[in-house]
C-alpha positions as a printed Julia matrix, in Angstrom:
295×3 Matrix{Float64}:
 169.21  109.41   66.59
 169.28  106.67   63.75
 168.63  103.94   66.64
 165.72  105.69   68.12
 163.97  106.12   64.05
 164.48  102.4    64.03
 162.54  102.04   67.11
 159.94  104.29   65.97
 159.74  102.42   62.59
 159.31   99.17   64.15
 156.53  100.15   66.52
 155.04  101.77   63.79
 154.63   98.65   61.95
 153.87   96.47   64.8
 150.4    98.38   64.45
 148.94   96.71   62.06
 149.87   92.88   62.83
 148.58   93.75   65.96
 144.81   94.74   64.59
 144.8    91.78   62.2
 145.47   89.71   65.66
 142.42   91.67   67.2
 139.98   91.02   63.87
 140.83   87.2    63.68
 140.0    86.96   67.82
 136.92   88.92   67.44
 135.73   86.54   64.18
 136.29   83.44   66.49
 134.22   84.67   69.45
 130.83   83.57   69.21
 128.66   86.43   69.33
 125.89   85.74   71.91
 122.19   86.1    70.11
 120.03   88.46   72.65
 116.54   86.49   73.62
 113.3    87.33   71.54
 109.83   87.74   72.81
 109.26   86.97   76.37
 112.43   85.59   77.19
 114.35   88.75   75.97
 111.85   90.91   78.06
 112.5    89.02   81.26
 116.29   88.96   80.5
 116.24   92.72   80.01
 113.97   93.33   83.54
 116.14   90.91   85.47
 119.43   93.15   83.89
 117.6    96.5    85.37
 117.13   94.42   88.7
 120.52   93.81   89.02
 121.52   97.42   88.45
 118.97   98.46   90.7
 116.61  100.25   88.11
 113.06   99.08   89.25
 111.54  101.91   87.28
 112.84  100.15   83.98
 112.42   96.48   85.84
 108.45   97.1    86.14
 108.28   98.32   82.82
 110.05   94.99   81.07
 107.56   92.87   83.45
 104.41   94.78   82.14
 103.36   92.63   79.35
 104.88   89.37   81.09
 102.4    89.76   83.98
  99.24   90.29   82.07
  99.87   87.76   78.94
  97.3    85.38   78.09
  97.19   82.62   77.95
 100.36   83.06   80.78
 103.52   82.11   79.08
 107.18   80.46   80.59
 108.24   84.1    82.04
 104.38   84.77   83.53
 104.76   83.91   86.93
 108.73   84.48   87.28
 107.73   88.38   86.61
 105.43   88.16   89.35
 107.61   87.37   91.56
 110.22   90.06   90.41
 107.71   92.58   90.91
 106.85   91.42   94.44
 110.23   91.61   95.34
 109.9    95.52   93.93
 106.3    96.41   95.45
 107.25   95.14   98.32
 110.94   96.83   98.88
 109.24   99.99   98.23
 106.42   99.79   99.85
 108.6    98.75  103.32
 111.12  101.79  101.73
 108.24  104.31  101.69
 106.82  103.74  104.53
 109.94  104.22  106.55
 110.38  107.25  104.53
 106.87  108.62  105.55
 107.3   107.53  108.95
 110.63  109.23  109.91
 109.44  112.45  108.31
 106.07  112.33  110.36
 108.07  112.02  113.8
 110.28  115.22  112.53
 107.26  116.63  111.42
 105.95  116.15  115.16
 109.66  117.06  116.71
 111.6   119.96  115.11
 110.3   123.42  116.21
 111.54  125.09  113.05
 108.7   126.36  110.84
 111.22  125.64  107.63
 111.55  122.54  108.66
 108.06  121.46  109.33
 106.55  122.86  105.9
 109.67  120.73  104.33
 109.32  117.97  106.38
 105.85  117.63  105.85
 105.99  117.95  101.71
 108.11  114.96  102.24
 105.94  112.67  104.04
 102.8   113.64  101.79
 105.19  112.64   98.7
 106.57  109.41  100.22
 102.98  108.11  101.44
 101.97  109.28   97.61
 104.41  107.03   96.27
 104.05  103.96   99.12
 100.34  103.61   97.97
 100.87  103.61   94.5
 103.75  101.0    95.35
 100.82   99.12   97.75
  98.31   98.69   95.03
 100.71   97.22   92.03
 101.97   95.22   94.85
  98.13   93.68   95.78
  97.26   93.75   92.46
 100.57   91.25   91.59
  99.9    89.29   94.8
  96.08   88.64   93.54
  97.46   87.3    90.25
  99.57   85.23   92.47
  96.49   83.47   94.88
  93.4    84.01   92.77
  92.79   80.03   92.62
  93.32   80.42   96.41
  96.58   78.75   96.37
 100.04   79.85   95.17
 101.07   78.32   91.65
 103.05   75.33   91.66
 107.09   75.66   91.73
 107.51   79.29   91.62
 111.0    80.77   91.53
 112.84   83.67   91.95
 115.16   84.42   89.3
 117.16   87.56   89.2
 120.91   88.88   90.22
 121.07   90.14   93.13
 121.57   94.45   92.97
 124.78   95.16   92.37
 124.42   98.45   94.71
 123.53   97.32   98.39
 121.57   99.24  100.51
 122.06   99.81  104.18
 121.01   98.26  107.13
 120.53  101.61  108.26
 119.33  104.97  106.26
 121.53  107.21  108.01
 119.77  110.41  107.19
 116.54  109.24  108.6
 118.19  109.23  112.1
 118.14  113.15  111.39
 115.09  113.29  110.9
 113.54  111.95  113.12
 115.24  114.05  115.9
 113.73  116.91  114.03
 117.09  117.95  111.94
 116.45  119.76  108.71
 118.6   117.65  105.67
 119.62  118.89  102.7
 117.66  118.26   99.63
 120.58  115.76   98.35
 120.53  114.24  101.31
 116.76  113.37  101.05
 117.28  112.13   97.38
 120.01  109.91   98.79
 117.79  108.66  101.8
 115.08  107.32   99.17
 117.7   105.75   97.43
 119.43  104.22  100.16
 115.74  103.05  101.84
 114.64  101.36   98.77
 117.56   99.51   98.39
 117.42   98.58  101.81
 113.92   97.51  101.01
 114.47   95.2    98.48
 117.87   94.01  100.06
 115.3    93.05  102.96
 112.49   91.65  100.75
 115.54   89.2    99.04
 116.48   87.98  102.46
 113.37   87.19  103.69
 111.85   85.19  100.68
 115.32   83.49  100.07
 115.53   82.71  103.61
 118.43   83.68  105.89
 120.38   87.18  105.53
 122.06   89.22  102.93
 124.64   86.91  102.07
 122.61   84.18  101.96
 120.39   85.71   99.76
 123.37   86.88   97.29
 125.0    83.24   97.1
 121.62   81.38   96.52
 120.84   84.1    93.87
 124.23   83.49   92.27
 124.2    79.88   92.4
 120.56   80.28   89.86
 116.95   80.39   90.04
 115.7    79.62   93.85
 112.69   77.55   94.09
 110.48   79.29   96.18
 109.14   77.5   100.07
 105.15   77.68   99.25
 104.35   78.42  102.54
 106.91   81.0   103.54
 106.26   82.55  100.46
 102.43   83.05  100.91
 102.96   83.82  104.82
 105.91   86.77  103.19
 102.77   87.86  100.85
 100.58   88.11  103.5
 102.55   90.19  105.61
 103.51   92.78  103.08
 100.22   93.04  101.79
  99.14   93.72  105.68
 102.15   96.81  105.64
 101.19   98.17  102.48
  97.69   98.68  103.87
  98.58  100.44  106.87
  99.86  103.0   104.14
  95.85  103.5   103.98
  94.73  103.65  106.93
  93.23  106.52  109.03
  96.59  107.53  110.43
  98.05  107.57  106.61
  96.11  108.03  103.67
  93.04  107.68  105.25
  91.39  105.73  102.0
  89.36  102.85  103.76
  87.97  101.31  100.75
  91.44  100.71   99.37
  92.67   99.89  103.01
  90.27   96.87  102.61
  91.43   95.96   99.36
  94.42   95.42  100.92
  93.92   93.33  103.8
  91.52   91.29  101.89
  94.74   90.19   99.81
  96.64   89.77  103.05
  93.8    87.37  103.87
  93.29   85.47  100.31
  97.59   85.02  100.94
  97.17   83.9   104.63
  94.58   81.07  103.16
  97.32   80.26  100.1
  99.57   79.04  103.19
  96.88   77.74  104.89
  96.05   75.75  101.55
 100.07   74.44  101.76
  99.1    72.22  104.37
  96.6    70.24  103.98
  98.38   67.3   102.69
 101.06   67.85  105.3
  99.31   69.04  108.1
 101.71   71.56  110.85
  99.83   73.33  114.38
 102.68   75.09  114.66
 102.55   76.7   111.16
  98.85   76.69  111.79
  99.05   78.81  114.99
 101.24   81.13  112.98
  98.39   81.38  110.08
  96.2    82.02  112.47
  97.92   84.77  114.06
  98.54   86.32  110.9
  94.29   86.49  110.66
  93.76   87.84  113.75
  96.2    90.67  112.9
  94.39   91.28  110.02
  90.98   91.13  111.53
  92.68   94.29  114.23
  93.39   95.52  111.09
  90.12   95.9   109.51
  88.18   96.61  112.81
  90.7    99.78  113.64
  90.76  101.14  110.19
């Protein structure tokens, strides 16, 4: 009994050696000064990004995007929020899309009404997500070419999405889902969106995309970049077109900044002149020219 109060004792008064230890580590770290102004708003947007809050991401970009005269941070939050518009605008429109084919396939009345409360929300949110993500792109090509060196700087998400939204599969084959399961399916598609928008402006896959991101800030190919704007800008506006939203003056807004980015690429070459990336420029116009003449 004596030999375990000894034991006791000495633990006991092992405690407080073992705080001062603590104290004099924690005065010797140096405590790392958070960023102030514009630079501490892009750190905090790029921290959401990585945790895969976009809601909190646009919101730290806000006054980045619009500051004038532009500052150091300007153009890098365009980007950012390119890389959001456009993950959800791809995310929503898969989302609208699946529940229109269930809409059109499942014979259950419950089902129907459900499934079509869920496309009119998801083509809700795609166009909202389609119009920040023109407005952003116009920012981007206003001079009619893309500013010099831009770069994408930002973590990639922490939380990957699939390659597949599972749920969707479902849905399509006309199979009622739960309501968790819906929630989960917008989660998992606009994760897939932006895991898909990283990949593509990076260049290569996933993987490629994480270890460039990791490695720092990724100077951005001019031309790939304004053929990727292009593109998306084209998808968002099929989000307003007659078999969507069926708002043609927007619609137009939207392929017009498809167009002004098709010219931005077009603009990358005429110091180093390419058919071959002309031919794919010119491609990209006539698609948008189908675009505007089906509505």
């Amino acid at each position: 009994m004596n030999q375990r109060r000894y034991q006791l004792r000495v633990r006991f008064r092992s405690f407080p050696v073992v705080i001062l230890v603590l104290v004099l580590i924690a005065g010797c770290t140096p405590i790392t000064k958070r960023p102030l102004g514009p630079a501490g708003d892009y750190s905090d947007a790029v921290d959401f990004f990585g945790k895969g809050n976009l809601k909190r991401t646009i919101e730290f970009t806000d006054n980045l995007v619009t500051a004038s005269p532009p500052n150091d941070y300007t153009d890098r939050a365009r980007v950012l929020r390119i890389i959001v518009f456009s993950g959800q605008v791809n995310a929503f429109k898969e989302l609208t899309d699946a529940y229109s084919k269930g809409l059109e396939t499942t014979k259950d009345s419950r089902a129907k009404a459900d499934f079509g409360g869920q496309r009119a929300d998801n083509l809700q949110l795609g166009v909202q997500a389609a119009l920040h993500l023109a407005e952003t792109l116009h920012s981007l090509t206003q001079s009619g070419a893309l500013p010099k060196d831009l770069v994408l700087e930002a973590p990639y998400p922490s939380a990957e999405g699939p390659t597949v939204v599972a749920q969707l599969s479902r849905v399509k084959e006309g199979g009622a889902i739960s309501a968790d399961d819906q929630q989960a399916a917008a989660v998992a598609a606009q994760r897939k969106g932006i895991d898909d928008a990283l990949a593509e402006v990076v260049g290569g896959g996933r993987a490629e995309a994480r270890s460039a991101l990791k490695a720092g800030p990724v100077k951005l190919d001019d031309y790939k970049f304004a053929l990727f704007l292009a593109n998306q800008a084209l998808t968002g506006a099929t989000l307003l077109n007659r078999k969507h939203m069926h708002d043609i003056e927007k619609f137009k807004i939207l392929c017009g900044e498809a167009d002004a980015a098709a010219k931005a690429a077009l603009a990358t070459l005429q110091d180093n002149p390419d058919k071959d990336k002309g031919k794919e420029i010119k491609k990209l116009q006539d698609e948008i020219k189908a675009a505007l003449k089906a509505g």
